[in-house]
C-alpha positions, 0 to 999 in steps of 0.5 A: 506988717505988725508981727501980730498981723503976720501971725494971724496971716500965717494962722489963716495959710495954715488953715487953708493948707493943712496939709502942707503946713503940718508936712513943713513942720513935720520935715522941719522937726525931723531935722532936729532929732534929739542927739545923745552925747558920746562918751566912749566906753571899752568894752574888752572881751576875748581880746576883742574891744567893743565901743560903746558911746552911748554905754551912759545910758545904764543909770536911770538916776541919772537927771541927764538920762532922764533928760534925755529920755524926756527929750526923745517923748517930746520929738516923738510927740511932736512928729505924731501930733497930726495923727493925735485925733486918729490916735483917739479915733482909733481908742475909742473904736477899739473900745467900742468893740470890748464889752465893758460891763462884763465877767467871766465864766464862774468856775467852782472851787472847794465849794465857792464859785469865783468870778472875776468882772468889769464894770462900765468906766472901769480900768480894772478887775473885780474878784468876787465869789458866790457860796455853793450856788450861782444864785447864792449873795456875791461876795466881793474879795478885791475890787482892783479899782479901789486898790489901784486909787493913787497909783500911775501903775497897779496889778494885782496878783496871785490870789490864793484861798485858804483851804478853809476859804477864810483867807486870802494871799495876794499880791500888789505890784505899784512900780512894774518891775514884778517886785510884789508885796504879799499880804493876806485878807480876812474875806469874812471880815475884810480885815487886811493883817499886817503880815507884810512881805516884800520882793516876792512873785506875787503868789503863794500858796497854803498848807492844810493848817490854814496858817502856814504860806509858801512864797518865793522871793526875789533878789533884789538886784538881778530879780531871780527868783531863788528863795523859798520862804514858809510864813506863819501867820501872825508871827514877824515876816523877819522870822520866816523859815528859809525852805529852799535857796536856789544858789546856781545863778542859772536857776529860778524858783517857784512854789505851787500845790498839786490839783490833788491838794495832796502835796506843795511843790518848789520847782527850780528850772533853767532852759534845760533843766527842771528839779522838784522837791516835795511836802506834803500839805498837812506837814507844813513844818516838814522838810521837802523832799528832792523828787529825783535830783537834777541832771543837766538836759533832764526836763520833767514836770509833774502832776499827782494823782491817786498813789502815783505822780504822772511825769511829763519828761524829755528823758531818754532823747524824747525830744517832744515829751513823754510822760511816765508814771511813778510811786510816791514815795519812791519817785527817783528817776530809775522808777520811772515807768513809761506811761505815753510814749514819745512821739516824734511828729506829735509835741505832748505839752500838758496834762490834766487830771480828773478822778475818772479821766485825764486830758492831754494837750498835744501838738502835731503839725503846728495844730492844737489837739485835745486828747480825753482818755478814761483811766480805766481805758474804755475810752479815748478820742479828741475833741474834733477841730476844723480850722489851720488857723485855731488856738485850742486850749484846756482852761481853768479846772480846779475841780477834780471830780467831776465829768466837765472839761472847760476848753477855750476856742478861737480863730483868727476870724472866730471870738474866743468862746469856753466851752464846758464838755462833759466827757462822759456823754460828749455834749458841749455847752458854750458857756460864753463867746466873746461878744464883738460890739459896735454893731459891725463885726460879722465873722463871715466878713473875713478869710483866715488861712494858712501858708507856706514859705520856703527858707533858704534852707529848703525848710517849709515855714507856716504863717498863718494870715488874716485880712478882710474879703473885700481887700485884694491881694496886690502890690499895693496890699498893706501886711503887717507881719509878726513874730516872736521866736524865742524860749520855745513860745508858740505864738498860736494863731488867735482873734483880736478885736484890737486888729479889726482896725487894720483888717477894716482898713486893707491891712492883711495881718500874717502871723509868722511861726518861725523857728524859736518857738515850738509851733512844729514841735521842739526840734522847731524851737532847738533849730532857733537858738543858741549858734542856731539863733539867726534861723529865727531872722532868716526865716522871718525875712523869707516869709517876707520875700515869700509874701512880695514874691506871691502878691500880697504885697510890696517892699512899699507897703510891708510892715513888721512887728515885734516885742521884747524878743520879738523886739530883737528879731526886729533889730536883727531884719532892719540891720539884714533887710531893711529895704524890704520893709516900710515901717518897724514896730519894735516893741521893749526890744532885747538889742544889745545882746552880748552886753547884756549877757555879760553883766550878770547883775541885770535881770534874767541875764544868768538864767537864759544862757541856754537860750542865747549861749555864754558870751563868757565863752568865745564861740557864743561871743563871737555868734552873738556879736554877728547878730546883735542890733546894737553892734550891726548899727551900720551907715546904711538907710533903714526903715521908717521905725517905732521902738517903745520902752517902759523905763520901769522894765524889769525884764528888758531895760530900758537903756538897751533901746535907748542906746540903739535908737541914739545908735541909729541916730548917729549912723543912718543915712536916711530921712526917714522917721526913727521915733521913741516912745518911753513909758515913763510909769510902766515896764515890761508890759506897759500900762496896767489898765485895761483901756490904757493898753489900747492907748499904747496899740492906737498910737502903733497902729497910727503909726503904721496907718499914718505911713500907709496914708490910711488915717480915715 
């Protein structure tokens, strides 16, 4: 036989056995995974010497680091080539349900309503407004379509409006590492000045004078956010006045402006500790005062109305917040009068402040409360919520004097709507419900509820789950579980168009509230960090033990998700228990902690030892090592596993998964898939445009779907 005739005859078998060929392929790629060179590096800490193969890793301009990253893209896309037409199956379906010619509710401001919109086709927002009425000419300030021509990566960020409505601060990031550059725009001419400025957070704000910006920039090798700068317009950037420099390492800035439009305030906070200092608006050139200087453990934030400042405050062992009441001019923390006072089964997370009314955001038993209260007293109830499983929230109000509050409203199983209130008379008005489209989503089709696991510490843990009607709960039930838990960030139960893909094909989705985030208030969150951190895991793999032992489902059929974080909380399941799991989703995950924490030139390192402790310090060194991925890499079989990465990342760099991926090549006793996915273009967040993320979500979800044998 010719070799071209056994090529065509080979060809025709593969047509007519599909399946098996790809299989054959598939077995025969898995066998040749990339592997990473070895090159020991000691790593000494305490009298204890770690080694670290793959430590190389850390230089993203090395070519063989490159190399390599490209070689693991390849691998991965050559095992997921047979799932490419789901991949677009799944986009295009995830698409179909988003409205594309779409917009925001307009929310009033100083005199314009702002409107943000999508256009048919289009990846990105447009920012618009319209002078005094909804019916007046629109006004396009950016078009991020336009904007973002030439670029792999765009967002843009921060628009802040002059108080004269004239100019507007803005900020464009092009890399994604949430270096942005700050310019300014003339909105009546659509002049762009060339006032320039370079490694800032994106935002800034203005004085009264029309003329004078506050920003913050960022170091340019750890990232912190640590100086404050003032900006005249029209005078060189290389002559801005420094106003403020945040010296300790653990410390980050910011700038912002009260609701009142009364005062600038730079803020400085770690995990456990807030400062702020205070200008008022019509003194730009002034110098800030301190509002009471920093204790250690001491957490405030503050909101100004009338005469007085209102403090949102931990102080006196009020572990879920209180808030007191202050003058202006004499805001040390000795006159601070107590104003709502602590709560030990209700977690005070906000306040908002109108001239006849304020708003308190609350939470009590994991459940979202808002509390609307007249100043004078006269009247005071909360806005009435039925569900276990509801996200509730105050939104965007700019506006001081006026009766209307907008909330937002979702669940699990309900589109998120805005709601204009009116305080005063307690009608409600929908202003817009997020519209499902593709003709099949009807919310009476699925069941949201909430459970109940037992750690084991005798601890309850809520999950709050989702699945279709007709999918019975069994054995054989595919679950995705997900989690975060850490910083105290609640992850509150929400709707997802993005997840009808895998409720539609039999999934049962469970959102974990486990202990590191603040859902049951924050002692939830102080019970889940620091030498309390591997409660996050355990509660995590008790919610999985609770879900095989009650029926939803199986060892066989349980998958569980989890990004950045969350991507540590994976790392730390799959070296624990990873025979209870099917398949991993690990997401730009923060694996190797205690190298991490030690290297004070990587991002975010020295403000987040609250969070995780000092490995400086032995007794956190020693914790951290008997938790973290990269260092419990052990000769066992694990699950099946996807882990992504954006080589840009700032807030996790990319090398972290790299190395645990090459870790976990070398160690591993099974056969089964261990895939990484690199971004070569994006960070943190991934891709920018709105329909590129649903690249990213199709290509996961196939993943799980693929394992599960649910391509259809």
């Amino acid at each position: 036989m010719l070799r071209s005739d056994y090529f065509k005859a080979l060809v025709l078998v593969c047509i007519t056995f599909a399946s098996s060929c790809t299989n054959e392929q598939k077995e025969m790629n898995q066998a040749n995974p990339p592997i990473a060179k070895k090159i020991p590096k000691n790593l000494d800490k305490h009298g204890d010497v770690r080694i670290d193969n793959y430590y190389w890793m850390n230089d993203r301009e090395d070519k063989e680091v490159i190399a390599h990253l490209e070689r693991e893209n390849a691998y991965k896309d050559s095992l997921m080539a047979h799932t490419e037409d789901f991949q677009n199956t799944l986009f295009e379906e995830m698409k179909g349900r988003i409205k594309e010619d779409d917009s925001s509710v307009p929310y009033k401001n100083n005199g314009y309503w702002y409107i943000t919109s999508f256009k048919t086709g289009q990846q990105y927002p447009i920012y618009s407004r319209k002078k005094e009425s909804l019916d007046a000419e629109e006004q396009i300030m950016f078009d991020g379509n336009e904007m973002a021509k030439g670029h792999e990566y765009f967002k843009l960020g921060g628009l802040s409006v002059s108080p004269d409505n004239s100019l507007a601060v803005f900020g464009i990031d092009t890399v994604s590492r949430r270096q942005y550059t700050l310019q300014i725009k003339n909105l009546n001419t659509g002049e762009i000045y060339d006032d320039k400025i370079d490694n800032t957070t994106g935002g800034a704000v203005w004085a009264d004078d029309n003329k004078t910006i506050f920003y913050a920039k960022n170091d340019t090798v750890t990232l912190r956010s640590d100086k404050i700068y003032r900006h005249v317009l029209g005078t060189p950037t290389s002559e801005d006045v420094l106003v403020h420099h945040e010296d300790d390492e653990t410390f980050i800035s910011y700038v912002y402006k009260t609701k009142s439009k009364k005062f600038i305030v730079i803020g400085s906070y770690s995990t456990l500790t807030s400062e702020f200092q205070i200008l008022r608006a019509n003194d730009p050139s002034g110098d800030f005062q301190v509002f009471t200087p920093r204790q250690r453990g001491l957490e405030h934030s503050i909101a100004h109305y009338g005469d007085d400042f209102y403090v949102m405050t931990n102080k006196d062992g009020a572990t879920n917040f209180k808030l007191m009441k202050v003058k202006e001019g004499n805001t040390n923390v000795e006159h601070w009068k107590e104003f709502i006072p602590h709560r030990k089964e209700v977690l005070l997370e906000d306040i908002e402040i109108f001239k006849d009314y304020y708003v308190l955001s609350e939470r009590e038993n994991g459940l979202n409360r808002i509390k609307i209260v007249r100043w004078d007293g006269t009247n005071e109830y909360y806005l009435p919520f039925e569900s276990e499983t509801y996200t509730a929230g105050v939104g965007t109000n700019p506006d001081f004097n006026t009766n209307i509050l907008r909330y937002g409203y979702n669940s699990m199983t309900t589109p998120s709507s805005t709601i204009d209130f009116d305080m005063a008379t307690k009608e409600k008005e929908v202003k817009k419900e997020q519209e499902v489209l593709g003709g099949k989503f009807n919310k009476a089709n699925y069941l949201e509820k909430r459970i109940w696991a037992t750690a084991r510490d005798g601890v309850k843990v809520p999950m709050s789950i989702v699945y279709h009607k007709d999918t019975k709960l069994t054995k054989d039930t595919p679950v995705l579980q997900y989690a975060y838990g850490s910083y105290g960030a609640t992850m509150d139960p929400y709707f997802s168009t993005v997840r009808l893909s895998l409720l539609d094909r039999g999934f049962v989705y469970a959102l974990a509230h486990i202990r590191g985030g603040q859902y049951l208030g924050r002692p939830w969150y102080e019970e889940g960090k620091l030498l309390k951190k591997k409660n996050t895991f355990t509660d995590f793999i008790d919610c999985s033990k609770y879900l095989v032992a009650e029926g939803y489902t199986s060892p066989e059929h349980l998958y569980a998700m989890g990004g950045s974080a969350g991507g540590l909380l994976m790392g730390a399941i799959v070296n624990m228990n990873p025979e209870l799991y099917k398949g991993i989703v690990a997401a730009v995950p923060f694996v190797d902690v205690i190298t991490t924490m030690l290297d004070d030139s990587i991002p975010l390192t020295t403000g987040e030892y609250d969070e995780w402790g000092n490995p400086n310090e032995k007794e956190y060194y020693e914790y951290m090592k008997s938790y973290s991925p990269y260092d419990n890499v052990q000769a066992m079989a694990y699950p099946n596993m996807l882990v992504t990465t954006g080589l840009h990342d700032s807030q996790v760099q990319y090398f972290e998964p790299a190395k645990w991926v090459a870790k976990l090549r070398e160690m591993k006793t099974d056969d089964n898939l261990l895939l990484f996915d690199i971004n070569m273009d994006a960070g943190h967040g991934g891709a920018s445009g709105r329909f590129e993320a649903l690249r990213e979500v199709a290509k996961e979800y196939a993943f799980i779907l693929d394992l599960e044998g649910k391509m259809d």
